[in-house]
TILO-413350 format. One record per atom (N, C-alpha, C): x, y, z; atom name; residue number from 1; residue in one letter. Coordinates in steps of 0.1 Angstrom, whole numbers, plus 5000, padded with zeros to 4 digits. Each point is the difference from the previous one (the first is absolute). Example, Ala and Ser with C-alpha at 12.3 -4.5 7.8 and 13.67 -1.06 7.14 Angstrom:
<recs>
+------+------+------+------+-----+------+
|    u |    v |    w | site | pos | code |
+------+------+------+------+-----+------+
| 5132 | 4943 | 5078 |    N |   1 |    a |
| 4991 | 5012 | 5000 |   CA |   1 |    a |
| 5009 | 5012 | 5000 |    C |   1 |    a |
| 4996 | 5011 | 4993 |    N |   2 |    s |
| 5009 | 5011 | 5000 |   CA |   2 |    s |
| 4992 | 5011 | 5008 |    C |   2 |    s |
+------+------+------+------+-----+------+
</recs>
This chain:
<recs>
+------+------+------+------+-----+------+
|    u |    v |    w | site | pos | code |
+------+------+------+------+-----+------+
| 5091 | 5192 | 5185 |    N |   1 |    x |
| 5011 | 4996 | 4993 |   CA |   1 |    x |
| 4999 | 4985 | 4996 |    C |   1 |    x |
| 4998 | 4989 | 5010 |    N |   2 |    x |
| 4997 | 4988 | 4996 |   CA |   2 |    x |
| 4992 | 4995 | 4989 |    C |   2 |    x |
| 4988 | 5006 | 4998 |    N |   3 |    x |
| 4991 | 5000 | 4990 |   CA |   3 |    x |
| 5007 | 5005 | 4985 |    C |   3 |    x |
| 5009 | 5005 | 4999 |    N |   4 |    x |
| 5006 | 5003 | 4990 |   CA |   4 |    x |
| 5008 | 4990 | 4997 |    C |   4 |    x |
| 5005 | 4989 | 5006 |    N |   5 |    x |
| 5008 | 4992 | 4998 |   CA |   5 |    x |
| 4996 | 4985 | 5000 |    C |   5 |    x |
| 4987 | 4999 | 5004 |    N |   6 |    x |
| 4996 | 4986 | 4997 |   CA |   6 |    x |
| 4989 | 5003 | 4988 |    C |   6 |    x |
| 5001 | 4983 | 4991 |    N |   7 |    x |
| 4994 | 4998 | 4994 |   CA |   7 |    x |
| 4985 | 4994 | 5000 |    C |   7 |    x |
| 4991 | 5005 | 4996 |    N |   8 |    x |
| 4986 | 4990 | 5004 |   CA |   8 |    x |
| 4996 | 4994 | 4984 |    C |   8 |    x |
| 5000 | 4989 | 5004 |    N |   9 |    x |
| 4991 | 4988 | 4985 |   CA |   9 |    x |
| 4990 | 4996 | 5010 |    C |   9 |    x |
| 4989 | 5000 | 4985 |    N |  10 |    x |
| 4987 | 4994 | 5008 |   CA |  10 |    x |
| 5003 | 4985 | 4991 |    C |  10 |    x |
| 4998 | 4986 | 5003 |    N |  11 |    x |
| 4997 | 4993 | 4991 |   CA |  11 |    x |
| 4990 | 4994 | 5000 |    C |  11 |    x |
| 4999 | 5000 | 4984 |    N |  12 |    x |
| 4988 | 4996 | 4997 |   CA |  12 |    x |
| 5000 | 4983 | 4992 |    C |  12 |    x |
| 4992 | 4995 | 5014 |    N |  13 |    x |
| 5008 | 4984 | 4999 |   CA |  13 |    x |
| 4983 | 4990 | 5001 |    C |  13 |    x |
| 4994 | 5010 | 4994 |    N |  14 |    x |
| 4983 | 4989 | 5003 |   CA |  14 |    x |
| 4992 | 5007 | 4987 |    C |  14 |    x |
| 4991 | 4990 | 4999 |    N |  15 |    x |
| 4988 | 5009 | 4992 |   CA |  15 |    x |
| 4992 | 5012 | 5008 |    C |  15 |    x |
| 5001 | 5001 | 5015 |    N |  16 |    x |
| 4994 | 5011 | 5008 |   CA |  16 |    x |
| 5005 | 5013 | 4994 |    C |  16 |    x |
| 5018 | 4998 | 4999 |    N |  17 |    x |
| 5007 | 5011 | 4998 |   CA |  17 |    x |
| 4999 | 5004 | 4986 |    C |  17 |    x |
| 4996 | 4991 | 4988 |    N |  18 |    x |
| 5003 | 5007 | 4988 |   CA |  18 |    x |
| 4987 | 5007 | 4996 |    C |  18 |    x |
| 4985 | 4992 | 5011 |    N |  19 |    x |
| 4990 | 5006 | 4997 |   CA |  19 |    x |
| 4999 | 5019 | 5007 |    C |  19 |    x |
| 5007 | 4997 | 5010 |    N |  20 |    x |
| 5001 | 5014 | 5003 |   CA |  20 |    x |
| 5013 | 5010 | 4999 |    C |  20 |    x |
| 5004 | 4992 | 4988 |    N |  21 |    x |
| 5014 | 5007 | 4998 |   CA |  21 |    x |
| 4999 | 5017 | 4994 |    C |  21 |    x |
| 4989 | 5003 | 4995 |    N |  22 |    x |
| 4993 | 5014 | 4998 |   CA |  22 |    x |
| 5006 | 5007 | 5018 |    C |  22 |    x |
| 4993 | 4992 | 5011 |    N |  23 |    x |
| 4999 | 5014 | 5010 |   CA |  23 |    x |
| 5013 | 4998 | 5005 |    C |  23 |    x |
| 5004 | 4992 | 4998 |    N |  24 |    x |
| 5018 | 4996 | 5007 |   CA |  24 |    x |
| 5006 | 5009 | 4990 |    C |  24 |    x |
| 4996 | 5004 | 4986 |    N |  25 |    x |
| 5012 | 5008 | 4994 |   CA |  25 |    x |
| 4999 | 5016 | 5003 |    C |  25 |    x |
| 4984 | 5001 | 5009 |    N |  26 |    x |
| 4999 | 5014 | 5008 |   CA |  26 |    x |
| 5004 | 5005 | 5012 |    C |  26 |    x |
| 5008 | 4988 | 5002 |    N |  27 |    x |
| 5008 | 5002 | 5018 |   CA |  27 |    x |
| 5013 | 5009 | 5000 |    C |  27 |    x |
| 4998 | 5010 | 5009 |    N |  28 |    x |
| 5011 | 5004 | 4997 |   CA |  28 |    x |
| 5009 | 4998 | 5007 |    C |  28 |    x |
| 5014 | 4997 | 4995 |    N |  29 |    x |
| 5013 | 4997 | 5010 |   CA |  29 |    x |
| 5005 | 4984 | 4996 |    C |  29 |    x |
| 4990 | 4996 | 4993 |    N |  30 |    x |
| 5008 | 4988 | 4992 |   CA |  30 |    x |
| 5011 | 5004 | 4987 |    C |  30 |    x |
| 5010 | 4990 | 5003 |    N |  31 |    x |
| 5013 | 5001 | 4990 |   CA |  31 |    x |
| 4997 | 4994 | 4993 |    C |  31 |    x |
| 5000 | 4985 | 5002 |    N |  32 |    x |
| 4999 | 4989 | 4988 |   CA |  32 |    x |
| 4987 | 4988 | 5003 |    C |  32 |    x |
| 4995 | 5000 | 4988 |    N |  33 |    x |
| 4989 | 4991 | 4996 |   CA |  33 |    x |
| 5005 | 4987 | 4998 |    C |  33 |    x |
| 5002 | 4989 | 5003 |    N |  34 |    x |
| 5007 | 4986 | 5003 |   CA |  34 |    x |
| 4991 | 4990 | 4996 |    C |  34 |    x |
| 5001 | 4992 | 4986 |    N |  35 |    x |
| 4991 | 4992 | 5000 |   CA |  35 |    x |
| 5003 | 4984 | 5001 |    C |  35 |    x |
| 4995 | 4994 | 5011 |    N |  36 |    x |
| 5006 | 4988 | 5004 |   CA |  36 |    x |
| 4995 | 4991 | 4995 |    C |  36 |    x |
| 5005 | 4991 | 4988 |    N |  37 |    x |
| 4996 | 4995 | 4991 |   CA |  37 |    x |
| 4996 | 4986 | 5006 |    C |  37 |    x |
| 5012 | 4994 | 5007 |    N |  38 |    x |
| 4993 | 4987 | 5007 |   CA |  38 |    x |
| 4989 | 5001 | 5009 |    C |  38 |    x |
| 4998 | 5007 | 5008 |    N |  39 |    x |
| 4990 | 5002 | 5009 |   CA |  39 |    x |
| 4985 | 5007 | 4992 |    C |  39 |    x |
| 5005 | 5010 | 4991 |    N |  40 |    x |
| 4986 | 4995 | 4989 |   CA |  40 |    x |
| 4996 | 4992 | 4993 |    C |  40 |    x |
| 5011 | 4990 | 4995 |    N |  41 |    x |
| 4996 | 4985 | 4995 |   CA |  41 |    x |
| 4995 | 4994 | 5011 |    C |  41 |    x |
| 5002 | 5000 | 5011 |    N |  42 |    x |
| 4991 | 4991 | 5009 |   CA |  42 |    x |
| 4983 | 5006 | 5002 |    C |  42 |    x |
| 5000 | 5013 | 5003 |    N |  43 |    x |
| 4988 | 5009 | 5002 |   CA |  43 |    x |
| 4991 | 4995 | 4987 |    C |  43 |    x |
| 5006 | 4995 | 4990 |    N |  44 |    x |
| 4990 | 4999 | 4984 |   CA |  44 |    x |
| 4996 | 4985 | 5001 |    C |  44 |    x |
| 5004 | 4992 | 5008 |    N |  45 |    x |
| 5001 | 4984 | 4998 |   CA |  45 |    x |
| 5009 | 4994 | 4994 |    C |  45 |    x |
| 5014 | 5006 | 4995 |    N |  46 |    x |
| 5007 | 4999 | 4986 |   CA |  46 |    x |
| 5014 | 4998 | 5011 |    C |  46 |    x |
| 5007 | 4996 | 5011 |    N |  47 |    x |
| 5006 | 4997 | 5007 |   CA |  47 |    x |
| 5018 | 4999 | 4992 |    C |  47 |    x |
| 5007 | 5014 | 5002 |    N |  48 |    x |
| 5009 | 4996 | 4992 |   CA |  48 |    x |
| 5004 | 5003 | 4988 |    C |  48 |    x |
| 4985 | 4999 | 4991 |    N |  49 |    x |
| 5004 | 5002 | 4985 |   CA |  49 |    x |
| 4999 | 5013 | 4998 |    C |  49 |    x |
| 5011 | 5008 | 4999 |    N |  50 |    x |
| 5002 | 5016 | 5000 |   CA |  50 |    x |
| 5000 | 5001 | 4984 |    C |  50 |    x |
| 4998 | 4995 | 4991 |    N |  51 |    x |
| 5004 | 4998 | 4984 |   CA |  51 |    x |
| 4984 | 4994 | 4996 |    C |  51 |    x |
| 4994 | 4996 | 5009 |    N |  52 |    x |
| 4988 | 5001 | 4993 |   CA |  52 |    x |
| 4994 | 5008 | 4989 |    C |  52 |    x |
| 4990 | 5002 | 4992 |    N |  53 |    x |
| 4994 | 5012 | 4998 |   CA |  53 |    x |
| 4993 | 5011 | 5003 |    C |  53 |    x |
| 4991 | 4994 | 5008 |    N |  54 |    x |
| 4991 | 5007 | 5013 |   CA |  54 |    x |
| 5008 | 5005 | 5006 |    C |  54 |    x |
| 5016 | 4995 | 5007 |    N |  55 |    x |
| 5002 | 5004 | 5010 |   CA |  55 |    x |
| 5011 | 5015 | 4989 |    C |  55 |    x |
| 5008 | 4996 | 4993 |    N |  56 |    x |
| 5008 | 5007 | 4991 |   CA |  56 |    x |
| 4989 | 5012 | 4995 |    C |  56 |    x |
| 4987 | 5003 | 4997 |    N |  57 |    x |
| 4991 | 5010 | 4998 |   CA |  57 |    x |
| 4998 | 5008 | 5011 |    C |  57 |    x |
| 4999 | 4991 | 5015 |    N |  58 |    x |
| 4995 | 5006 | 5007 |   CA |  58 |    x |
| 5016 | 5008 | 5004 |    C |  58 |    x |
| 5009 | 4997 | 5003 |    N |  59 |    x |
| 5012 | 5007 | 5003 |   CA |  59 |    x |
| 5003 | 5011 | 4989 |    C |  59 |    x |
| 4996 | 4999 | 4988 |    N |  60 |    x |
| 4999 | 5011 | 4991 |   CA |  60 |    x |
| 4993 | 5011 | 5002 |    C |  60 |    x |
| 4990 | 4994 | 5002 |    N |  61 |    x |
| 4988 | 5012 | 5007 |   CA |  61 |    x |
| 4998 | 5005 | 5013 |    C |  61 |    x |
| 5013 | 4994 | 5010 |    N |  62 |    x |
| 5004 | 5005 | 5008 |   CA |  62 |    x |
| 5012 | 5013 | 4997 |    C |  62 |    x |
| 5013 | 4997 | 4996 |    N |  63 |    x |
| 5010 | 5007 | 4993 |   CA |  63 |    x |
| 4992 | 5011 | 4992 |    C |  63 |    x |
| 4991 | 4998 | 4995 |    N |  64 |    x |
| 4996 | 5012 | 4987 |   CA |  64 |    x |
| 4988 | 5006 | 5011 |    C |  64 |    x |
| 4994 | 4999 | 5004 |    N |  65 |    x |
| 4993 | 5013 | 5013 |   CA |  65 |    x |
| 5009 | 5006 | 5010 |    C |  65 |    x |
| 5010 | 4990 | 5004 |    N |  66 |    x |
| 5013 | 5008 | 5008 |   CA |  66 |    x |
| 5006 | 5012 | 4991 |    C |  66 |    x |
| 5004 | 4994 | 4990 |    N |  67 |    x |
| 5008 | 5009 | 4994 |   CA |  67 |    x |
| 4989 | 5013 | 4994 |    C |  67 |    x |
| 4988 | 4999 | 4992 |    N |  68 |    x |
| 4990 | 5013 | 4997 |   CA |  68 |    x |
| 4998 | 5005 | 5013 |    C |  68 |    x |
| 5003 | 4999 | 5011 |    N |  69 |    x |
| 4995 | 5007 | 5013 |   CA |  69 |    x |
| 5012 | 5007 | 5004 |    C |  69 |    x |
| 5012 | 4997 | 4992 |    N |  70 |    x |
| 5016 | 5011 | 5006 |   CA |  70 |    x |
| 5003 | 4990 | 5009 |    C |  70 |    x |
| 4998 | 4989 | 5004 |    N |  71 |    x |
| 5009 | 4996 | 5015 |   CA |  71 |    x |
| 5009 | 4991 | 4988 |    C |  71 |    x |
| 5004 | 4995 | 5014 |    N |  72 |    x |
| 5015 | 4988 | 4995 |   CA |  72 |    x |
| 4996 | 4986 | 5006 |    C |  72 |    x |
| 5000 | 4990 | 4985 |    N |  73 |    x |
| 4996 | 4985 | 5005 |   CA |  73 |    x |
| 5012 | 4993 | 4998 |    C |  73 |    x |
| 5001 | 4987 | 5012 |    N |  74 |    x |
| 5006 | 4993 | 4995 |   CA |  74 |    x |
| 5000 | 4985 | 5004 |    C |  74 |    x |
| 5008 | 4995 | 4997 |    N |  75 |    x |
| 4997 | 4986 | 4995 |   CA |  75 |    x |
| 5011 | 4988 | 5003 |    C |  75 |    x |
| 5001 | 4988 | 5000 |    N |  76 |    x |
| 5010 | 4991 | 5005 |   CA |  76 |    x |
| 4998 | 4991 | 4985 |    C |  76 |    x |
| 5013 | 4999 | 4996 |    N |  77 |    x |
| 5005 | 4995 | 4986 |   CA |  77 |    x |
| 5011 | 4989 | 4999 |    C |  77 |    x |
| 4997 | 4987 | 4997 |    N |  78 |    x |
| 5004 | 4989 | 5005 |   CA |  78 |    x |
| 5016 | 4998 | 4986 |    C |  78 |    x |
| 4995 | 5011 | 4988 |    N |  79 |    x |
| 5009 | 5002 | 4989 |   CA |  79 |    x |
| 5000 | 5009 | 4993 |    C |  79 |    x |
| 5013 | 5002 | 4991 |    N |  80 |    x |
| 5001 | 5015 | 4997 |   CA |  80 |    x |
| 4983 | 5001 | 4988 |    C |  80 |    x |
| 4997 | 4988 | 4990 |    N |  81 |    x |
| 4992 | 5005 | 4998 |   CA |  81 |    x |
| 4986 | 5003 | 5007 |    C |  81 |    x |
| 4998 | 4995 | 5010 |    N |  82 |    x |
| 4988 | 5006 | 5010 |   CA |  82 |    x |
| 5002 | 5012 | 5000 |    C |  82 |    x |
| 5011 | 5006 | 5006 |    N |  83 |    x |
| 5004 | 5016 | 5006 |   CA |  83 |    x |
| 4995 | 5006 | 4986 |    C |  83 |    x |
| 5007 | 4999 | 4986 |    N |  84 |    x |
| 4997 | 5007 | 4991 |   CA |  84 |    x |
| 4983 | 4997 | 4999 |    C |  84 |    x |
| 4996 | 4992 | 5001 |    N |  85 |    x |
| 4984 | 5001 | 4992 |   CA |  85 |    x |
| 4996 | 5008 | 5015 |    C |  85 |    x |
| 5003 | 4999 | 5013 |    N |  86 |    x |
| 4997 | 5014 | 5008 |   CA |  86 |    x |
| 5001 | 5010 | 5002 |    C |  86 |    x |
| 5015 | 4998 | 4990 |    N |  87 |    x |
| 4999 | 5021 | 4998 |   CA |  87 |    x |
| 4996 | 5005 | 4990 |    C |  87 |    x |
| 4998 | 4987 | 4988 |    N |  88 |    x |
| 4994 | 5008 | 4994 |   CA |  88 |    x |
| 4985 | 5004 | 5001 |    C |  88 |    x |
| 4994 | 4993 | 5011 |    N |  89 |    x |
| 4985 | 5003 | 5005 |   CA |  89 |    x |
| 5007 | 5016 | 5005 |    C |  89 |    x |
| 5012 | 5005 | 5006 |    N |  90 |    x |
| 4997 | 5013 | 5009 |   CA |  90 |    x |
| 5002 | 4998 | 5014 |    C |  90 |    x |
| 5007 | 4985 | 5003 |    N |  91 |    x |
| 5002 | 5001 | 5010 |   CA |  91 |    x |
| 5014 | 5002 | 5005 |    C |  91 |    x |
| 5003 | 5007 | 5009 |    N |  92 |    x |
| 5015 | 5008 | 5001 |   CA |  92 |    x |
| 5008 | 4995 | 5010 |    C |  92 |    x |
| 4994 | 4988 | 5012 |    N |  93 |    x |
| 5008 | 4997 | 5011 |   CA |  93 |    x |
| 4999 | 4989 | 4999 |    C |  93 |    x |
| 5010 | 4986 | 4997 |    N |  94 |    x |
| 5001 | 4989 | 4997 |   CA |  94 |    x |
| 5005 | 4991 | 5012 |    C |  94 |    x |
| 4996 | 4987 | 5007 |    N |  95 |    x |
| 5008 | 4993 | 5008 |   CA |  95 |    x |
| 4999 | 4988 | 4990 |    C |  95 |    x |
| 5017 | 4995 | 5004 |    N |  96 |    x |
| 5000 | 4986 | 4989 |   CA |  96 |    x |
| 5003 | 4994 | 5010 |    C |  96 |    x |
| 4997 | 4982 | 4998 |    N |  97 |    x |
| 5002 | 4992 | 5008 |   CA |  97 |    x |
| 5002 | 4986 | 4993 |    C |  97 |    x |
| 5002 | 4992 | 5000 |    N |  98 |    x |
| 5010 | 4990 | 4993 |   CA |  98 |    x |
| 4995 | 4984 | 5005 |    C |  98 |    x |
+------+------+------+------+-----+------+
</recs>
C-alpha cells in the first residue's frame, strides 16, 4: 500500500546523470525525472548560469528524452516565462521560486 502512495524523482543534477540519463529512464518505479539546473551549472563549470546556452540545450535535451521515453520531467522556474518555454519543451511538473 505505501508504495502506491509515495512519489520517486530521480534528479538529474550532474553531467554523470544526463550522460546516463538513457539507463535511469529504464528504471522502473521512477515518477519524476527532475532536472536541477543549478547544480548542473555547477557540474559544467558554468556556476549559476541556468540561461546559459550550453546549459539551456543541455536542459532541453534533458526535457525532450524525458518526455520521448513516456516519463514526466520537471523543472524549477524562477518566471512565468521560464515555466512556459518548459512546458513547452514537455515538461509537466513545475516548481517556481522567486
Amino acid at each position: 500500500m505505501a508504495n502506491q502512495q509515495v512519489m520517486v524523482v530521480a534528479q538529474i543534477a550532474d553531467l554523470c546523470g544526463v550522460e546516463n540519463l538513457g539507463a535511469l529512464l529504464d528504471v522502473e518505479g521512477i515518477d519524476v525525472y527532475y532536472v536541477g539546473a543549478v547544480d548542473l551549472s555547477n557540474s559544467m563549470g558554468i556556476p549559476g548560469r541556468t540561461k546559459d546556452p550550453k546549459m539551456t540545450a543541455l536542459i532541453a535535451d534533458v526535457i525532450g528524452r524525458t518526455v520521448a521515453a513516456g516519463k514526466v520531467a520537471r523543472c524549477i522556474a524562477a518566471d512565468a516565462a521560464t515555466a512556459q518555454e518548459f512546458i513547452g519543451l514537455g515538461a509537466r511538473y513545475m516548481l517556481f521560486t522567486h
